[in-house]
N, CA and C atoms of all chains as a GROMACS GRO file, in nm:
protein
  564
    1UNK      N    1   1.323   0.180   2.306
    1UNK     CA    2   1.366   0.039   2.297
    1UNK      C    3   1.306  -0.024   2.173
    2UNK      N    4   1.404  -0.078   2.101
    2UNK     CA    5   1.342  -0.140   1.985
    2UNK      C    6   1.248  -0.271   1.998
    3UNK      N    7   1.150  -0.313   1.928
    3UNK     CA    8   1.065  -0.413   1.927
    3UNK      C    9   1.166  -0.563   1.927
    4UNK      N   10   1.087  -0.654   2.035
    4UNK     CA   11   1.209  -0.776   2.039
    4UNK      C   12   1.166  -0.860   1.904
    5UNK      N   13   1.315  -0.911   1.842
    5UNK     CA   14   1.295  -0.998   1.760
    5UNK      C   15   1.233  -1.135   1.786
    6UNK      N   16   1.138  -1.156   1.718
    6UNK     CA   17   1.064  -1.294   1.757
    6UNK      C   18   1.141  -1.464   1.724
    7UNK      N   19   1.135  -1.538   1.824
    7UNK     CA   20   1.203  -1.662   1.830
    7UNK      C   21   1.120  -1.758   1.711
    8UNK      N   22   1.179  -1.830   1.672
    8UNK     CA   23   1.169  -1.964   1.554
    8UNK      C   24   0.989  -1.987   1.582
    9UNK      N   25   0.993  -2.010   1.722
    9UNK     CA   26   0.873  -2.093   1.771
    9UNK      C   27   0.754  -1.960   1.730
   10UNK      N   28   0.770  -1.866   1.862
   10UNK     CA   29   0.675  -1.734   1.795
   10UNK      C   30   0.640  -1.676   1.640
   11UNK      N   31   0.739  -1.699   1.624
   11UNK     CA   32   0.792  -1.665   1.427
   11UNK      C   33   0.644  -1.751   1.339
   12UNK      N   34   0.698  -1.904   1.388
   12UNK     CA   35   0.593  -2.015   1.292
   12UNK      C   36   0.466  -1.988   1.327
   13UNK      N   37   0.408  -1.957   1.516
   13UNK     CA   38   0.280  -2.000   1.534
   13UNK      C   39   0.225  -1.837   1.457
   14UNK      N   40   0.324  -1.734   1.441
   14UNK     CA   41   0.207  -1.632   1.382
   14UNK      C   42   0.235  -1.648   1.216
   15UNK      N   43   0.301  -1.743   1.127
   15UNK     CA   44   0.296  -1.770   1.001
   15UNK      C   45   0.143  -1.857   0.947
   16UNK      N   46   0.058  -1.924   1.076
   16UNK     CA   47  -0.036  -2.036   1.027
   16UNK      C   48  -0.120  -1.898   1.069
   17UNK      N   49  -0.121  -1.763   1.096
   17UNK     CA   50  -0.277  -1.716   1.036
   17UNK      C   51  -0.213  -1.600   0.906
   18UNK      N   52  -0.117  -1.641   0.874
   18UNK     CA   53  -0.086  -1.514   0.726
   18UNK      C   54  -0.104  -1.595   0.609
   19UNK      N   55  -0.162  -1.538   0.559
   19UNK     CA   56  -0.207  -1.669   0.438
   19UNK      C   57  -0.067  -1.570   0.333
   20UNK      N   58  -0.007  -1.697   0.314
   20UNK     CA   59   0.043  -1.669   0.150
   20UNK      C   60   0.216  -1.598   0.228
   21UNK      N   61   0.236  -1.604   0.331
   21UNK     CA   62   0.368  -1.516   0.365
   21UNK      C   63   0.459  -1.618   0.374
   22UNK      N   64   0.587  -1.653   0.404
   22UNK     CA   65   0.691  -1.723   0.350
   22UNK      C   66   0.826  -1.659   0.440
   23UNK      N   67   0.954  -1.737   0.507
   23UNK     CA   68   1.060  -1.709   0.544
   23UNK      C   69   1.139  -1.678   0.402
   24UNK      N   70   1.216  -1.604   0.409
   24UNK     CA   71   1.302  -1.584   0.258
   24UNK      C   72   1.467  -1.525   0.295
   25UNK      N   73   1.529  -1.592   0.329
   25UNK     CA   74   1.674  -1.460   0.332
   25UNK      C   75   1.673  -1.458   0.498
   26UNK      N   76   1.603  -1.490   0.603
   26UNK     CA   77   1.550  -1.456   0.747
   26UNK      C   78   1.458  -1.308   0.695
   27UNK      N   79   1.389  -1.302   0.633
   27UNK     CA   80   1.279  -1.169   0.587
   27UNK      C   81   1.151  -1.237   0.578
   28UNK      N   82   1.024  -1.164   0.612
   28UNK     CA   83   0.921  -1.199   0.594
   28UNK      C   84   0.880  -1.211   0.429
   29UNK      N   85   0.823  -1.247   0.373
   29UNK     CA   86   0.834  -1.254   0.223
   29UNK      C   87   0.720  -1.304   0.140
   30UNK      N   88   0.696  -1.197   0.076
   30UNK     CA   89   0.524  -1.237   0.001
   30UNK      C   90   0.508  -1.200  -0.159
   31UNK      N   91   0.465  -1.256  -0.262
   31UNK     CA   92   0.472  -1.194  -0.381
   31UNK      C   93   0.273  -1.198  -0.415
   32UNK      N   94   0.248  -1.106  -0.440
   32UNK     CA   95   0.086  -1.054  -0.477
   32UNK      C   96   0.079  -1.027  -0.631
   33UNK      N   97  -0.004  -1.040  -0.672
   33UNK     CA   98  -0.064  -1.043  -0.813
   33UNK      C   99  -0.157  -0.999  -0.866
   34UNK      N  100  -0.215  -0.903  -0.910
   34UNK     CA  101  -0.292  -0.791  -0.943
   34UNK      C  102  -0.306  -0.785  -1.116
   35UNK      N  103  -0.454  -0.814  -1.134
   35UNK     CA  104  -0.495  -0.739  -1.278
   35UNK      C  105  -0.409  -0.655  -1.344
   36UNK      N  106  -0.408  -0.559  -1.274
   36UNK     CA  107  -0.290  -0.437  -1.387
   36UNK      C  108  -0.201  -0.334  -1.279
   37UNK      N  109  -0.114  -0.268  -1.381
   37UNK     CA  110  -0.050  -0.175  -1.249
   37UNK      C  111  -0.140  -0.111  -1.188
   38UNK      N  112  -0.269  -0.052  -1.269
   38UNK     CA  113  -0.333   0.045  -1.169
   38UNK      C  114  -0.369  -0.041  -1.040
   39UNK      N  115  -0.405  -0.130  -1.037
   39UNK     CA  116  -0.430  -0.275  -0.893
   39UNK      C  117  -0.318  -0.273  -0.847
   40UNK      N  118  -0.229  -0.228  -0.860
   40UNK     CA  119  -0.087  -0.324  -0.797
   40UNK      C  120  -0.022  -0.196  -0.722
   41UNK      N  121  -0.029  -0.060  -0.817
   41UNK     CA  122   0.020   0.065  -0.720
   41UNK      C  123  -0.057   0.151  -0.630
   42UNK      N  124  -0.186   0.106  -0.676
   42UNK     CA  125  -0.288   0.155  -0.585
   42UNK      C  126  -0.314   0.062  -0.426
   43UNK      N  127  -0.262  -0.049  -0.417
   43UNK     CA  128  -0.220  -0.152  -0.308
   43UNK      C  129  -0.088  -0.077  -0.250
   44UNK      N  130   0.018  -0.048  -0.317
   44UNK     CA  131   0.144  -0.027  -0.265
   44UNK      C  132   0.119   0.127  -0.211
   45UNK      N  133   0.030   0.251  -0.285
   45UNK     CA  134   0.003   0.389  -0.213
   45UNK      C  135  -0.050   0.317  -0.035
   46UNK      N  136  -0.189   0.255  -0.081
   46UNK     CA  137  -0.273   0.257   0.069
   46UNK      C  138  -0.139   0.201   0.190
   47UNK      N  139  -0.037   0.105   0.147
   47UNK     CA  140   0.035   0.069   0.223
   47UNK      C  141   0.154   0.164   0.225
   48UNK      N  142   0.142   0.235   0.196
   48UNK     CA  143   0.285   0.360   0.193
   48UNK      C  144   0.180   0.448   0.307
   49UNK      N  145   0.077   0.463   0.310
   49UNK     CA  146  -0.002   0.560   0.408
   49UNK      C  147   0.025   0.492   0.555
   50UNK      N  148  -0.003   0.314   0.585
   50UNK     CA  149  -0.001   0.263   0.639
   50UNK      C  150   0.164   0.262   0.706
   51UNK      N  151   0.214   0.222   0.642
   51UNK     CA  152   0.393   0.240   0.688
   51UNK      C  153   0.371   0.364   0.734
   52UNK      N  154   0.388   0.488   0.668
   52UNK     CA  155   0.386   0.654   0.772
   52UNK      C  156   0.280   0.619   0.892
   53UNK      N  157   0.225   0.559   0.898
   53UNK     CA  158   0.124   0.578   1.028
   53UNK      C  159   0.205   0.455   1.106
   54UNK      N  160   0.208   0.360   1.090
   54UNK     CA  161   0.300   0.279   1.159
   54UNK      C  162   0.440   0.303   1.190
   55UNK      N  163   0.527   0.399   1.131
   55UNK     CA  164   0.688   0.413   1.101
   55UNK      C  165   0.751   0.324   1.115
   56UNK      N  166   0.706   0.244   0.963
   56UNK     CA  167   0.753   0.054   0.982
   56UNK      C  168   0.747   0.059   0.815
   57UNK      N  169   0.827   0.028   0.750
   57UNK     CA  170   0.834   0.060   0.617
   57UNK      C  171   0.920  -0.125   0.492
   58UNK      N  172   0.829  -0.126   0.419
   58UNK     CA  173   0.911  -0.243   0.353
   58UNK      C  174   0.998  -0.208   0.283
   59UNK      N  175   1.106  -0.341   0.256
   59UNK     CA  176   1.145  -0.366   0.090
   59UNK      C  177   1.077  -0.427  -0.024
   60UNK      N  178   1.049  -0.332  -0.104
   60UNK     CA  179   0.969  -0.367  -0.190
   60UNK      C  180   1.029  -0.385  -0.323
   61UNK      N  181   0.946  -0.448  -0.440
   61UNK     CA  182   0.970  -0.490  -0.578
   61UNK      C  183   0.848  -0.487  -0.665
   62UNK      N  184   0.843  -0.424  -0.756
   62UNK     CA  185   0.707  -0.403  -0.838
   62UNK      C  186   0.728  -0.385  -0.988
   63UNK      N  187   0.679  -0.468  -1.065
   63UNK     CA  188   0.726  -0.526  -1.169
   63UNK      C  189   0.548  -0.496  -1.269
   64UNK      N  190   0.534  -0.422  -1.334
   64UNK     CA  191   0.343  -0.435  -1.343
   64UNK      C  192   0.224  -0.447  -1.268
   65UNK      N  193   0.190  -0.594  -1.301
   65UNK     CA  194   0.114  -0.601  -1.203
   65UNK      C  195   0.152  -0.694  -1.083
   66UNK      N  196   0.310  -0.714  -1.051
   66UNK     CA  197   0.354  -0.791  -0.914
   66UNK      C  198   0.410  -0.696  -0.842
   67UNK      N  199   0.371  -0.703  -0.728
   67UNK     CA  200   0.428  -0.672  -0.639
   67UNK      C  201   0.489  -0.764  -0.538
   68UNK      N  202   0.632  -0.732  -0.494
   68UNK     CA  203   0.728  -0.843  -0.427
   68UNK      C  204   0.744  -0.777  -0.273
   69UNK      N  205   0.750  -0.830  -0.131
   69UNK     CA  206   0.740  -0.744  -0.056
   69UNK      C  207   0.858  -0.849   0.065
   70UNK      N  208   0.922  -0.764   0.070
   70UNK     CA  209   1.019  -0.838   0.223
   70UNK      C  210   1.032  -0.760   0.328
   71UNK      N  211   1.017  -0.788   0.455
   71UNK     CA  212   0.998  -0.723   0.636
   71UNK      C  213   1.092  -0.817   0.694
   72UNK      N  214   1.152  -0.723   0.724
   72UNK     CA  215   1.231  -0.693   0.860
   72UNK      C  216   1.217  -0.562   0.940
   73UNK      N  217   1.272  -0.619   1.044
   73UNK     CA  218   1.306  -0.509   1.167
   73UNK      C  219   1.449  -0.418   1.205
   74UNK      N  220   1.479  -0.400   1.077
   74UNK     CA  221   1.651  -0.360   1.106
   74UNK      C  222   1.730  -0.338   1.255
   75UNK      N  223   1.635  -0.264   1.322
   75UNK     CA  224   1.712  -0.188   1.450
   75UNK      C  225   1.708  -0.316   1.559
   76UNK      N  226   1.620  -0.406   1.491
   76UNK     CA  227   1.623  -0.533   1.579
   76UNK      C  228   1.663  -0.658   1.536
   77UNK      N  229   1.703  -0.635   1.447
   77UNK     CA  230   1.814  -0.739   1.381
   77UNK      C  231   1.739  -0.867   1.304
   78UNK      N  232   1.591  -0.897   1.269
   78UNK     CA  233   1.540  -0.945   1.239
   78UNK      C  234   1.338  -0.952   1.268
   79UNK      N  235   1.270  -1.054   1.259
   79UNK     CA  236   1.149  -1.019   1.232
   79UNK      C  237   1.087  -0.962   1.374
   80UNK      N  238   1.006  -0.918   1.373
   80UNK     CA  239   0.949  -0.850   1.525
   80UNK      C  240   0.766  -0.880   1.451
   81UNK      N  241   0.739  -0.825   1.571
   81UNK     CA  242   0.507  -0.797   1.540
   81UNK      C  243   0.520  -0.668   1.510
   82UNK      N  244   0.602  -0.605   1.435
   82UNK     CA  245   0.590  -0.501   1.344
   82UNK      C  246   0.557  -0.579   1.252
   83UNK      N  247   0.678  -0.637   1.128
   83UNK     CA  248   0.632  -0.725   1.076
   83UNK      C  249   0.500  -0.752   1.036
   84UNK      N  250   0.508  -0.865   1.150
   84UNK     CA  251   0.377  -0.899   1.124
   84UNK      C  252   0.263  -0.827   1.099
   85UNK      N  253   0.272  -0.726   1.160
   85UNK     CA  254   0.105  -0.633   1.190
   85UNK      C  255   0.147  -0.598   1.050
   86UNK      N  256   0.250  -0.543   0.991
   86UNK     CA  257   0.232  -0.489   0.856
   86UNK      C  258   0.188  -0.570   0.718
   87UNK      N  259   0.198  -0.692   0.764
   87UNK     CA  260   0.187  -0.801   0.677
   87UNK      C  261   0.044  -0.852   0.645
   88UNK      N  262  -0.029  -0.830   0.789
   88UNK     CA  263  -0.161  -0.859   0.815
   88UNK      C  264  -0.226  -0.750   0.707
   89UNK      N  265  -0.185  -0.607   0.735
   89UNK     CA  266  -0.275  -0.502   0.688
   89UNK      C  267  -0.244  -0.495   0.500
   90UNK      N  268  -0.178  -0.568   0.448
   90UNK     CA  269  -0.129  -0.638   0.344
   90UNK      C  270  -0.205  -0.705   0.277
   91UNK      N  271  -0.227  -0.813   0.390
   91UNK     CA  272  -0.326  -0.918   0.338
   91UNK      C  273  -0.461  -0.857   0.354
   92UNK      N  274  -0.522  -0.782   0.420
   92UNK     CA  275  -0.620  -0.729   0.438
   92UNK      C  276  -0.641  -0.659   0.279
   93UNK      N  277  -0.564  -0.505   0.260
   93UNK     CA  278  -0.516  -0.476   0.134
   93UNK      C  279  -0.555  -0.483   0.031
   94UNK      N  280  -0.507  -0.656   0.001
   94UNK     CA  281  -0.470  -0.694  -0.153
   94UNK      C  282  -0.612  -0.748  -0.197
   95UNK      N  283   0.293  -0.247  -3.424
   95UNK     CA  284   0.458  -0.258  -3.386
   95UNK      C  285   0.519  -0.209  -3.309
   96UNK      N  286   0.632  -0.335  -3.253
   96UNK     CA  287   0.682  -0.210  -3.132
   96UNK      C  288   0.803  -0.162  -3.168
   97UNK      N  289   0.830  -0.082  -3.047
   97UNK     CA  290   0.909   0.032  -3.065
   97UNK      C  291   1.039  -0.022  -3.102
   98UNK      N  292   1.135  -0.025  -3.210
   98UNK     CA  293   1.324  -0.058  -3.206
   98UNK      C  294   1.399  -0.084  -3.125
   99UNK      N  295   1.404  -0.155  -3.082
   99UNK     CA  296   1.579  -0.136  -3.005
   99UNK      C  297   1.664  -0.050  -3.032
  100UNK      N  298   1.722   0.029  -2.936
  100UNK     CA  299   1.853   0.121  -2.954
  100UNK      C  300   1.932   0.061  -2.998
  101UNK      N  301   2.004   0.065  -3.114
  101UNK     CA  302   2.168  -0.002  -3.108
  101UNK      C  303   2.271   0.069  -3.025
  102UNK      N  304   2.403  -0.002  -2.984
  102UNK     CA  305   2.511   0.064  -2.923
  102UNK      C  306   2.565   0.182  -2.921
  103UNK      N  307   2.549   0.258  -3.047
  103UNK     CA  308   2.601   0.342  -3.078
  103UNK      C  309   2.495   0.465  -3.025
  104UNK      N  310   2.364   0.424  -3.082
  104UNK     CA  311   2.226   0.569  -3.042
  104UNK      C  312   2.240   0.517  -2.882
  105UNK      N  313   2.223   0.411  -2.828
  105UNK     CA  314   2.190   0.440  -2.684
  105UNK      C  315   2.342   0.486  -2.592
  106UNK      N  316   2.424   0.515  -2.649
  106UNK     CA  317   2.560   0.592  -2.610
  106UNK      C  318   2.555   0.723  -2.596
  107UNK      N  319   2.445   0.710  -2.732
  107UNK     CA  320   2.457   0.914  -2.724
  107UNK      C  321   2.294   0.941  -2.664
  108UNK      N  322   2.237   0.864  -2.655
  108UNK     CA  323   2.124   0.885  -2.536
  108UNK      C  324   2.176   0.907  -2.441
  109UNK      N  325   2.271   0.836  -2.384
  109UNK     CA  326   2.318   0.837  -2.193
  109UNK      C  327   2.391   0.939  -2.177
  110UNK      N  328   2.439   1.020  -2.282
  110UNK     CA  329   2.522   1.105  -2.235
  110UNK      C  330   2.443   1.244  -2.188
  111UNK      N  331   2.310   1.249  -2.256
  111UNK     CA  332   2.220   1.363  -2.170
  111UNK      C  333   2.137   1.322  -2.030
  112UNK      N  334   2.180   1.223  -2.015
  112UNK     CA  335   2.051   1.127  -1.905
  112UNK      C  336   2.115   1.130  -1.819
  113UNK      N  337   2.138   1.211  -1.716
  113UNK     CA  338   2.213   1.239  -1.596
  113UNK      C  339   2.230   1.121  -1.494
  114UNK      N  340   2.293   1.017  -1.452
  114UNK     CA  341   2.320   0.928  -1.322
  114UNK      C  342   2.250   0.816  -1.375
  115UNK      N  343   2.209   0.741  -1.511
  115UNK     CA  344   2.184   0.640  -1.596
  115UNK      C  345   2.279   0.544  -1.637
  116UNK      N  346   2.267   0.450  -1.612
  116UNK     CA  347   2.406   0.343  -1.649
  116UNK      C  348   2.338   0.223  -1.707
  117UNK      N  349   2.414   0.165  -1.792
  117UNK     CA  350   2.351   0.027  -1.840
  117UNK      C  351   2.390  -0.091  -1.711
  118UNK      N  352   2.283  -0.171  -1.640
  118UNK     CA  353   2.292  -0.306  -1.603
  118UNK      C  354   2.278  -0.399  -1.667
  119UNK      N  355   2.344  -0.523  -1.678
  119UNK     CA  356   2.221  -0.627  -1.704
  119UNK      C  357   2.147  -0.612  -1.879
  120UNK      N  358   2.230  -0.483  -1.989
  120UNK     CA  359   2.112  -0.450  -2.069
  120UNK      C  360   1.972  -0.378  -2.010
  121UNK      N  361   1.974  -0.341  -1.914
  121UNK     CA  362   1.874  -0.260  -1.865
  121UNK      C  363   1.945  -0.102  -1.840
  122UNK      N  364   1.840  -0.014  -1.858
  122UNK     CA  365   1.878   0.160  -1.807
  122UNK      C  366   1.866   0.149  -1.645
  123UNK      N  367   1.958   0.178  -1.594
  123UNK     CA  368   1.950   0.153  -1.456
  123UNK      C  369   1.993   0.278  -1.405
  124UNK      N  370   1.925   0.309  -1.224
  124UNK     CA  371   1.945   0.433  -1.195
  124UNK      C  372   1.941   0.435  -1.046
  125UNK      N  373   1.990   0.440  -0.963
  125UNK     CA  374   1.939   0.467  -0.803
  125UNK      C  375   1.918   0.640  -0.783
  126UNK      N  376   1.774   0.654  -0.699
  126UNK     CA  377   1.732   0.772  -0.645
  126UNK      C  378   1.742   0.761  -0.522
  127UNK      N  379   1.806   0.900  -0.444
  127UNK     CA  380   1.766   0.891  -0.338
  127UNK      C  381   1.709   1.020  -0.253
  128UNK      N  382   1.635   1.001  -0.183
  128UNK     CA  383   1.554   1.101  -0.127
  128UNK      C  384   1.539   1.139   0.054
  129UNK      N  385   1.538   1.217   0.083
  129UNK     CA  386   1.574   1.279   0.277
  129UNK      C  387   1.470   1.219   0.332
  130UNK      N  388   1.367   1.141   0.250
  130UNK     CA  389   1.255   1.011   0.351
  130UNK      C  390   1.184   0.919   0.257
  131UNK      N  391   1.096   0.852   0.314
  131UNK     CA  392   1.002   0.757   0.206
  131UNK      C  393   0.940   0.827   0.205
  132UNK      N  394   0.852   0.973   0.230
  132UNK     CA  395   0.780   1.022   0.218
  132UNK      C  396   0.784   1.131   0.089
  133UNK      N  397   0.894   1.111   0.020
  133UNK     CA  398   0.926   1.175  -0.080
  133UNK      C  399   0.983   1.082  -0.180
  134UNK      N  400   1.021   0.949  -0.126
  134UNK     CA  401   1.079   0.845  -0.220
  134UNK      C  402   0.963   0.802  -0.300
  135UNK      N  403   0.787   0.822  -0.206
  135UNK     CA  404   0.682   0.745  -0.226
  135UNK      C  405   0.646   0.858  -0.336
  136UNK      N  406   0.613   0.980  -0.275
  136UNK     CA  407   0.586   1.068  -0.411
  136UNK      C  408   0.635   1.049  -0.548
  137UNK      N  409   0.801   1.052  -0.500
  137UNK     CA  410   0.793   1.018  -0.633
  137UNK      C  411   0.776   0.912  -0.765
  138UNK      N  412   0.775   0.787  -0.695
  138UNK     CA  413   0.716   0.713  -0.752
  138UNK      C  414   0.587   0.695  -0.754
  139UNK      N  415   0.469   0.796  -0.714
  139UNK     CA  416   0.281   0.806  -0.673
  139UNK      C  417   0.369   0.867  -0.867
  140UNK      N  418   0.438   0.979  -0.883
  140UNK     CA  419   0.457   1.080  -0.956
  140UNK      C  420   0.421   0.973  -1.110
  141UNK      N  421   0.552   0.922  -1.099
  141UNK     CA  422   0.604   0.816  -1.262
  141UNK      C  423   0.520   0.744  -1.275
  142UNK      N  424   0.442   0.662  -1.146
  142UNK     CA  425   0.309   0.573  -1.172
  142UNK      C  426   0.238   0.596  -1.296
  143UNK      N  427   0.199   0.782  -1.222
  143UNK     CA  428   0.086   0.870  -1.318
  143UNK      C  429   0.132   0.872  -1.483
  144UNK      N  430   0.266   0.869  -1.493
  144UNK     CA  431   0.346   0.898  -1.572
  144UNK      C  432   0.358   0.763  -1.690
  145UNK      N  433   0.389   0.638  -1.599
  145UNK     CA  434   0.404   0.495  -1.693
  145UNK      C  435   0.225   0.476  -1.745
  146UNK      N  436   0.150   0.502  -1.638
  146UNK     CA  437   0.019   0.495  -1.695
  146UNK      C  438  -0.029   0.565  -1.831
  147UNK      N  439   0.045   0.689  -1.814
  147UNK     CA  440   0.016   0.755  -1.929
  147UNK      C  441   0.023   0.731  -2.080
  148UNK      N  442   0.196   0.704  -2.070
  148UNK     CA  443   0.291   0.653  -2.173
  148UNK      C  444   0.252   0.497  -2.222
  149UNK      N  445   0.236   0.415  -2.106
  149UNK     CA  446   0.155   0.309  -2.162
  149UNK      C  447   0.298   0.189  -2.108
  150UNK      N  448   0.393   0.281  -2.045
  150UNK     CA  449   0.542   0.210  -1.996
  150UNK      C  450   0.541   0.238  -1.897
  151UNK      N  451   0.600   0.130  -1.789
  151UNK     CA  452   0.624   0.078  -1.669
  151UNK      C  453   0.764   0.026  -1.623
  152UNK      N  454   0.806   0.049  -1.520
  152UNK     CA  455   0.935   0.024  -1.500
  152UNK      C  456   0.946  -0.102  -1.395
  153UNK      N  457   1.095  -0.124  -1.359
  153UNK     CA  458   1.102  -0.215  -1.282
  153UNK      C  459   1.142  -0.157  -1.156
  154UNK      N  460   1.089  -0.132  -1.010
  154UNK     CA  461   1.132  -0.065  -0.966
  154UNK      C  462   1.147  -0.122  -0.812
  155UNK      N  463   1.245  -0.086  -0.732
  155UNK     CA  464   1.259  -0.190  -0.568
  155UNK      C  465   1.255  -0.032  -0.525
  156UNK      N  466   1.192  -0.003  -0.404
  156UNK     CA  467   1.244   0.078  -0.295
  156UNK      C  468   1.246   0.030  -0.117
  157UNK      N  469   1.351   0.063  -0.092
  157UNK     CA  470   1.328   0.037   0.061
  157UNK      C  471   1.375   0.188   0.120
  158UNK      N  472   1.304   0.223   0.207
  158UNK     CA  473   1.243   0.386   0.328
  158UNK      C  474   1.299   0.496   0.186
  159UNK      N  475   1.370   0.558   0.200
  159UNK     CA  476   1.457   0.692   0.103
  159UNK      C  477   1.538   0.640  -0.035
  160UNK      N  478   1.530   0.490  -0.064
  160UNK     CA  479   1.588   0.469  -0.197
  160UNK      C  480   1.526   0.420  -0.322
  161UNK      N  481   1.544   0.430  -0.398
  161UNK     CA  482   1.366   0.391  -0.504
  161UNK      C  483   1.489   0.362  -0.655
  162UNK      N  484   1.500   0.223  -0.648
  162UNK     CA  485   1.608   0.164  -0.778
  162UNK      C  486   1.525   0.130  -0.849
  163UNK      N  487   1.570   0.165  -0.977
  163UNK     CA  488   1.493   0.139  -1.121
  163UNK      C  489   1.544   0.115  -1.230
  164UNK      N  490   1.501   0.003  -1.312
  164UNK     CA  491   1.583  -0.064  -1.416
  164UNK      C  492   1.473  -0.036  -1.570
  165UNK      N  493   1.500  -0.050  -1.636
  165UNK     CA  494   1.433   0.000  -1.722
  165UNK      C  495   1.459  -0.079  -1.855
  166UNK      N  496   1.353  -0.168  -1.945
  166UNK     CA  497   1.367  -0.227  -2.045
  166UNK      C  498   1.214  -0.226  -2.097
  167UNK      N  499   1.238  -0.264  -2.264
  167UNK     CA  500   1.134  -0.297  -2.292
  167UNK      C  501   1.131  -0.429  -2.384
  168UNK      N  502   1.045  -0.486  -2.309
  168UNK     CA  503   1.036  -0.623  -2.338
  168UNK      C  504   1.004  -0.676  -2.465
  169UNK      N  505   0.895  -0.590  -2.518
  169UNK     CA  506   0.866  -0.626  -2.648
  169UNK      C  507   0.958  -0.632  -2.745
  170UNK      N  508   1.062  -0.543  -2.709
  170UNK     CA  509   1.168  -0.476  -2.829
  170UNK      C  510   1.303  -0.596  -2.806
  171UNK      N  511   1.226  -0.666  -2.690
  171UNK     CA  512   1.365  -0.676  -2.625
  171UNK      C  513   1.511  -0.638  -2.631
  172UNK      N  514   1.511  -0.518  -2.546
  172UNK     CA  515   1.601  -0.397  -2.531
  172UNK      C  516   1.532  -0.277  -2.482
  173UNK      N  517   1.634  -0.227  -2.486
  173UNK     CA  518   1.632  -0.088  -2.431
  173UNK      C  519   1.574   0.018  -2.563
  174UNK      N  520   1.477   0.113  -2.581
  174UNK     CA  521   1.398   0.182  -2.717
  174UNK      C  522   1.440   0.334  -2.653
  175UNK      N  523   1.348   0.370  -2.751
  175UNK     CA  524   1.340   0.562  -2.685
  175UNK      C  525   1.247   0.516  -2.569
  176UNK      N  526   1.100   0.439  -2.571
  176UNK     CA  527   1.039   0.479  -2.416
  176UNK      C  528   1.083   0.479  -2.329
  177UNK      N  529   1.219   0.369  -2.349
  177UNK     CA  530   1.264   0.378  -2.180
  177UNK      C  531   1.335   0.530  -2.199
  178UNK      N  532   1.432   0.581  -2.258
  178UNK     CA  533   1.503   0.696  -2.263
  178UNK      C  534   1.390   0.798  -2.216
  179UNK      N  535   1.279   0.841  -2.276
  179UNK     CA  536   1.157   0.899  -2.247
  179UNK      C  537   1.141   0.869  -2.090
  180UNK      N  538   1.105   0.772  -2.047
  180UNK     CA  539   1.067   0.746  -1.938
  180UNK      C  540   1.179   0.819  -1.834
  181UNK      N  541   1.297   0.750  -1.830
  181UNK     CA  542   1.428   0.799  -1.782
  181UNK      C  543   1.397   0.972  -1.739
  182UNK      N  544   1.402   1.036  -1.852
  182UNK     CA  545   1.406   1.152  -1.868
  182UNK      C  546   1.323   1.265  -1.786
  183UNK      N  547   1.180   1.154  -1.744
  183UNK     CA  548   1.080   1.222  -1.727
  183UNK      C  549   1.139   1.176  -1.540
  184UNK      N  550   1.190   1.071  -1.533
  184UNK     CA  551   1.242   1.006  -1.391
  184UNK      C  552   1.328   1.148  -1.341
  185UNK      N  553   1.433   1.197  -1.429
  185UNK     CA  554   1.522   1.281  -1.369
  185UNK      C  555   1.462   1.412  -1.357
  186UNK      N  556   1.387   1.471  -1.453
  186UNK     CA  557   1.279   1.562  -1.440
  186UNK      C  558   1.226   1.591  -1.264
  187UNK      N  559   1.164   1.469  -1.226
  187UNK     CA  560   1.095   1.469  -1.122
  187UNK      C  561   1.153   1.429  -1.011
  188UNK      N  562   1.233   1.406  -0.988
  188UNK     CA  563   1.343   1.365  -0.920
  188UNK      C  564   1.351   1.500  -0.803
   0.00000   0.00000   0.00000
């Protein structure tokens, strides 16, 4: 069974502990900023380890030293506490 | 100094050895795709090693098995040999 998509209300009260995350498109949505690429792909490896251990994977964008990141839940048609948990270990991360 | 801009004519006969390369936008553009992220990620852990080297970096989105990449250089504004170089070393590892 896929993870339930979270309602408007659930959605906002877990946005006031993600610092810096953002609605975009209905996608979770964050842009990070890093010294140089080596900062910026060495963030995106530890979270590529993290996705295989989770089997929860972003859309990503990486431009130097930005990295652009959007979550969803495809099989659930929008955001779930996948998401989130991936977002957290993100912010943890960066 | 940086590197030239290709004119129309050299970056014509560049693309014709650069296998699945198309101009976007004025950018070298390319979609990869791969049987997981676990090989989409390699290969971009791969070119990381690779733009670090060269001293060039690409523009690159992936979401799970697809890893899109656009390719310019800014200084030149245009497209030079690094990106062609770069490209090259993309299909290489591919």
């Amino acid at each position: 069974m896929s993870e339930p998509k979270l309602s408007s209300q659930d959605l906002e009260a877990q946005l006031v502990d993600l610092d810096g995350w953002t609605i975009e498109a209905d996608k979770l949505h964050k842009q990070f900023k890093f010294p140089s690429f080596v900062e910026a792909f060495g963030f995106m490896s530890s979270l590529a380890l993290v996705s295989e251990a989770i089997g929860h994977h972003p859309e990503w964008f990486n431009v130097y030293n930005r990295v652009t990141i959007d979550l969803t839940t495809h099989d659930s048609g929008g955001i779930t506490l996948k998401d989130i948990e991936w977002a957290r270990k993100a912010n943890e991360l960066a």
